[in-house]
C-alpha positions as CSV (number, residue, x, y, z in Angstrom):
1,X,-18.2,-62.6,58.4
2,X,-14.5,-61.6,57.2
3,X,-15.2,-57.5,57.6
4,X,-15.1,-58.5,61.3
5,X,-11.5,-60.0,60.8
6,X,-10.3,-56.9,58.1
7,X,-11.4,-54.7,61.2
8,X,-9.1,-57.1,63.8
9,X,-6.3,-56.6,61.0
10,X,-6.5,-53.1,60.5
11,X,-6.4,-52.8,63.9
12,X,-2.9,-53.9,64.3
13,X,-0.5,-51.6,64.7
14,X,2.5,-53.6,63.1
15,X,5.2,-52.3,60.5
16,X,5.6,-56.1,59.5
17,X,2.1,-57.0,58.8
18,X,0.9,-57.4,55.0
19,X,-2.4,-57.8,53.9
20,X,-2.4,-60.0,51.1
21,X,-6.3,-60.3,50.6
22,X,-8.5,-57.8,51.6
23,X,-11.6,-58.7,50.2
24,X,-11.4,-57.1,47.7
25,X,-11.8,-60.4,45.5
26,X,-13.8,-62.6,47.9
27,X,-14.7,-63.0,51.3
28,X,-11.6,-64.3,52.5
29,X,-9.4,-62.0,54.4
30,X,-5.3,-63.0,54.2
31,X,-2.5,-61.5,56.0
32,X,1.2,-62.3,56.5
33,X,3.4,-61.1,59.1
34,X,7.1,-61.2,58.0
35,X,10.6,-61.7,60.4
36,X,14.3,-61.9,59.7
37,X,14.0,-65.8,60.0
38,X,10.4,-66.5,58.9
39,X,7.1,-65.5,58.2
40,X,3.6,-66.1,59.7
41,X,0.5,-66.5,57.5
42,X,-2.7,-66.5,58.7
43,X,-6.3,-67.4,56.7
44,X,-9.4,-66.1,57.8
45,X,-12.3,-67.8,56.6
46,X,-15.2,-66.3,55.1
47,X,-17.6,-67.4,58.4
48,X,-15.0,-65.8,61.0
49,X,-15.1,-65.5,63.7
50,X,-17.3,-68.7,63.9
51,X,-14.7,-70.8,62.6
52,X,-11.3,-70.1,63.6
53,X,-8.5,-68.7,61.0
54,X,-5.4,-70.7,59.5
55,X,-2.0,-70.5,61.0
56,X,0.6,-71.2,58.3
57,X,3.9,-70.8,60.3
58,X,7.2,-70.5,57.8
59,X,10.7,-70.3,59.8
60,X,13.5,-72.7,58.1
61,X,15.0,-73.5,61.6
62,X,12.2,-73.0,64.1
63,X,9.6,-75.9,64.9
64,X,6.4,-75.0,62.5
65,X,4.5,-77.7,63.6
66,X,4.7,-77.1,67.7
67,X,4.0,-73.0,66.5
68,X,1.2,-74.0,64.8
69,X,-0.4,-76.0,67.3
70,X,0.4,-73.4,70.3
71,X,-1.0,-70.5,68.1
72,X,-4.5,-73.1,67.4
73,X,-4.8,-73.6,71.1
74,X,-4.1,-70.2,72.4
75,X,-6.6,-68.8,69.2
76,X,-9.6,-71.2,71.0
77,X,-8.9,-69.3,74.3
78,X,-9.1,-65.9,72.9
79,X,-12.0,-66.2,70.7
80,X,-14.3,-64.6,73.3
81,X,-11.5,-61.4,73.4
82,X,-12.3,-58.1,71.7
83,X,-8.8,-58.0,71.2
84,X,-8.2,-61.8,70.3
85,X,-5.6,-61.0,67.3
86,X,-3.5,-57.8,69.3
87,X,-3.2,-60.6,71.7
88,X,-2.0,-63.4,70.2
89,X,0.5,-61.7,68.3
90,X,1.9,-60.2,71.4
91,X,2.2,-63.6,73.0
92,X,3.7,-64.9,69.3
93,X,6.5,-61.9,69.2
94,X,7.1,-61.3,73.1
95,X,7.3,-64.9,73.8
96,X,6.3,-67.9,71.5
97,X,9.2,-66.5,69.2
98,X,11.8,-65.4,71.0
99,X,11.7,-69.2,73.2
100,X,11.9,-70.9,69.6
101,X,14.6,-69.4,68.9
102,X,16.4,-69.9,72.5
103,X,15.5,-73.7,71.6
104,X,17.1,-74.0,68.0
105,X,20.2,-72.4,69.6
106,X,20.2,-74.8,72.3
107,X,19.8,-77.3,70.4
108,X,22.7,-76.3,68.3
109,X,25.2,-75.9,71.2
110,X,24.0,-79.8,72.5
111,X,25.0,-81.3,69.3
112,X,28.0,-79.0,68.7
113,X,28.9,-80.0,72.2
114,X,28.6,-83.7,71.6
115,X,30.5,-83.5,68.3
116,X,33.3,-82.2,69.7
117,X,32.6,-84.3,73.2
118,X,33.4,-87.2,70.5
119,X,36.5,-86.2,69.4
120,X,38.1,-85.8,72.8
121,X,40.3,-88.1,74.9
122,X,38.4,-90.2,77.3
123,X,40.6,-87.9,80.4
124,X,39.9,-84.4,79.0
125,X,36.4,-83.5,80.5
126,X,34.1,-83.0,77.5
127,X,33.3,-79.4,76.7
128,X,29.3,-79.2,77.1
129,X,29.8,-79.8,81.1
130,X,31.2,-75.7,81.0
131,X,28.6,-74.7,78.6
132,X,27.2,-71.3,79.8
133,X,23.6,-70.6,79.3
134,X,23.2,-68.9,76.3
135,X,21.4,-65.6,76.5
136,X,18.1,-65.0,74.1
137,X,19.2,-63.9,71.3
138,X,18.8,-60.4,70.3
139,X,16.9,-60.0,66.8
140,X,18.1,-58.0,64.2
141,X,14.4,-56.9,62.8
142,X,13.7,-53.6,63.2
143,X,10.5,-53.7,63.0
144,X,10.4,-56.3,66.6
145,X,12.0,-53.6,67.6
146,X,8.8,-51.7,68.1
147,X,8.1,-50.7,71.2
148,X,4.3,-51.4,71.8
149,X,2.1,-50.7,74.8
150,X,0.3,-53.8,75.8
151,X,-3.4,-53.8,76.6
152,X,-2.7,-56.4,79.1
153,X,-1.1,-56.6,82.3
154,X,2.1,-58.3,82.7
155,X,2.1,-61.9,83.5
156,X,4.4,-64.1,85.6
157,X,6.2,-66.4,83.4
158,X,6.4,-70.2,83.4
159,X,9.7,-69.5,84.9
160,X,8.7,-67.9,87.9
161,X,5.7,-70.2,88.8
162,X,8.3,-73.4,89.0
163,X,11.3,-71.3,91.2
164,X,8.2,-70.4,93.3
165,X,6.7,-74.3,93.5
166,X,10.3,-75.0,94.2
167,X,11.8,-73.1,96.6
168,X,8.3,-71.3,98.5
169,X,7.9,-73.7,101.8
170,X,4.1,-73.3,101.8
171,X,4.2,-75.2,98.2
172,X,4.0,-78.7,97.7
173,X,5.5,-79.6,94.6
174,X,3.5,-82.9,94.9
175,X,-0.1,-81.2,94.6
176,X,1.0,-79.6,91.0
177,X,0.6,-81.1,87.5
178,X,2.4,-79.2,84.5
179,X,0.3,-78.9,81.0
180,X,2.5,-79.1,78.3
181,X,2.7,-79.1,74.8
182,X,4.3,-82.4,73.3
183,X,5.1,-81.6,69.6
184,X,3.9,-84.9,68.3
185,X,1.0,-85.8,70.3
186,X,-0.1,-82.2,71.0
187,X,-1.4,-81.1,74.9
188,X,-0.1,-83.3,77.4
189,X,0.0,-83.4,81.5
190,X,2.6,-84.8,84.0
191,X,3.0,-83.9,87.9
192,X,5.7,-81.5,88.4
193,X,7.9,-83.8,90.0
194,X,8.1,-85.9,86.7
195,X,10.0,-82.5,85.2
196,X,13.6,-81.9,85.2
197,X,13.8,-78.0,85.2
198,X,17.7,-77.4,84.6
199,X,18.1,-75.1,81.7
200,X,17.8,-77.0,78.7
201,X,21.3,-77.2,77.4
202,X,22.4,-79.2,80.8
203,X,19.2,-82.0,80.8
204,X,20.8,-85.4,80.3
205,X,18.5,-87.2,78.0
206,X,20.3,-90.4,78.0
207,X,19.0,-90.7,82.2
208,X,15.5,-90.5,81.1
209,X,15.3,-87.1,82.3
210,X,12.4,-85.2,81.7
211,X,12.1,-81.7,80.1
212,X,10.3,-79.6,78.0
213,X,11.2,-75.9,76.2
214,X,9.5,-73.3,78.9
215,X,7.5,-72.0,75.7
216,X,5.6,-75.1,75.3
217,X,4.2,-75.0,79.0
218,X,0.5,-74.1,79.1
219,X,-0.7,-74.3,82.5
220,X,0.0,-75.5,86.1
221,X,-2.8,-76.9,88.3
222,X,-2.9,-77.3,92.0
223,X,-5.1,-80.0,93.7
224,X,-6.9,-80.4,90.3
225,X,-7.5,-77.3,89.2
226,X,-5.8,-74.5,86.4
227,X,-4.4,-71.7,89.0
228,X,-1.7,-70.1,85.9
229,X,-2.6,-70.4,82.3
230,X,-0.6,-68.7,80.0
231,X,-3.3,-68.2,77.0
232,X,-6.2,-66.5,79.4
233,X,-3.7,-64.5,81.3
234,X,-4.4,-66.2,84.7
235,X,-2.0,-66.4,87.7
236,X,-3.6,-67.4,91.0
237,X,0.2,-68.2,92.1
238,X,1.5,-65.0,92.0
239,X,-2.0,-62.3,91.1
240,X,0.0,-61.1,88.2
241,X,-1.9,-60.9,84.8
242,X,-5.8,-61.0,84.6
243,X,-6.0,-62.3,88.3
244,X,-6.2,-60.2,91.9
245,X,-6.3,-62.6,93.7
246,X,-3.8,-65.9,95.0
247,X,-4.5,-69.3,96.3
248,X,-2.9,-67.9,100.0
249,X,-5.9,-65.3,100.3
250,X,-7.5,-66.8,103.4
251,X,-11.0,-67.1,101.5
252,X,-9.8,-68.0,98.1
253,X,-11.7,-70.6,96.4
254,X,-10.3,-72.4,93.3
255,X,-13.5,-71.4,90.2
């Protein structure tokens, strides 16, 4: 029933959250939490938790439809979490967020780059080979500003899992496969070899090389199996997160 999502609401302790129905009409609970750039919406149905709430994403310049889809999937891995809404909204403001926005900035600086690539002599070296990597941008809100303790223990990103795979000799990059988000056909995987992981301002497209926004990365496996999954909090790479314990234990076994 919906009095178990107004408790999950009221639970939040977030100066940006508004509840917009509260029952007090229906069964339906509504709330909205609102940014600098956008909003999030989110519809709980009148059978909650048994069928899973709305996500109505709103940001003029941030991808909607890959934010929807990446809150849907992480929502079906937190259903069985007491704290399924705290969570998900830490992983929308402390990541999901802040790497849209890192994309539509990239993106930006790539097209400014090649505009003005077009407008140079053939012998002056165009500008986007010097581009720096542009730092995530700090948010003007105050109310992200909010510091928060998280119920959760921290979690090694995306980032640190491929360095690792990379450049740790007791890792074969051959035995991993990436899970990633592919905004029009939704979850997709490729073997990590198939990735190009410069930072995505230097990825040269036009050689077929292969990338994907760190935010839209969901899981890595290793000989077949999910050993760091973003949504559940899982890192058999490092132990970070939910997990004690790493595939280089002598008597790990892979569940």
């Amino acid at each position: 029933m919906s009095a178990i999502a107004l408790e999950e609401v009221f639970q939040q302790n977030r100066v940006n959250l508004t509840i917009v129905n509260d029952m007090s009409e229906n069964e339906k609970v509504s709330v909205v939490f609102n940014y600098n750039d956008g909003k999030l919406a989110i519809d709980f149905p009148e059978n909650y938790p048994e069928e899973a709430p709305i996500f109505s994403p709103c940001f003029e310049k941030l991808d909607d439809h890959v934010m929807s889809f990446i809150l849907e999937t992480s929502w079906e891995r937190f259903q069985s979490d007491t704290f399924r809404l705290d969570r998900l909204m830490d992983e929308f403001e402390l990541s999901l967020l802040p790497e849209l926005r890192q994309e539509q900035i990239a993106s930006e600086a790539i097209r400014s780059a090649k505009d003005q690539a077009a407008l140079t002599p053939e012998h002056t070296p165009p500008p986007y080979e010097n581009t720096k990597i542009i730092s995530k941008p700090k948010s003007s809100n105050k109310t992200e500003k909010k510091t928060k303790i998280s119920k959760n223990p921290k979690l090694k990103t995306a980032e640190d899992v491929i360095r690792r795979i990379q450049w740790d000799e007791k890792m074969d990059s051959r035995e991993f496969v990436v899970g990633y988000v592919d905004r029009f056909v939704g979850l997709q995987e490729k073997t990590f070899d198939d990735f190009s992981f410069k930072n995505f301002v230097d990825v040269d497209f036009e050689k077929q090389e292969f990338s994907v926004p760190q935010h839209r990365i969901q899981y890595f496996k290793w000989k077949g199996s999910v050993v760091w999954d973003k949504t559940v909090r899982m890192d058999y790479i490092f132990g970070s997160g939910n997990s004690k314990r790493t595939i280089f234990d002598n008597d790990f076994k892979l569940e």
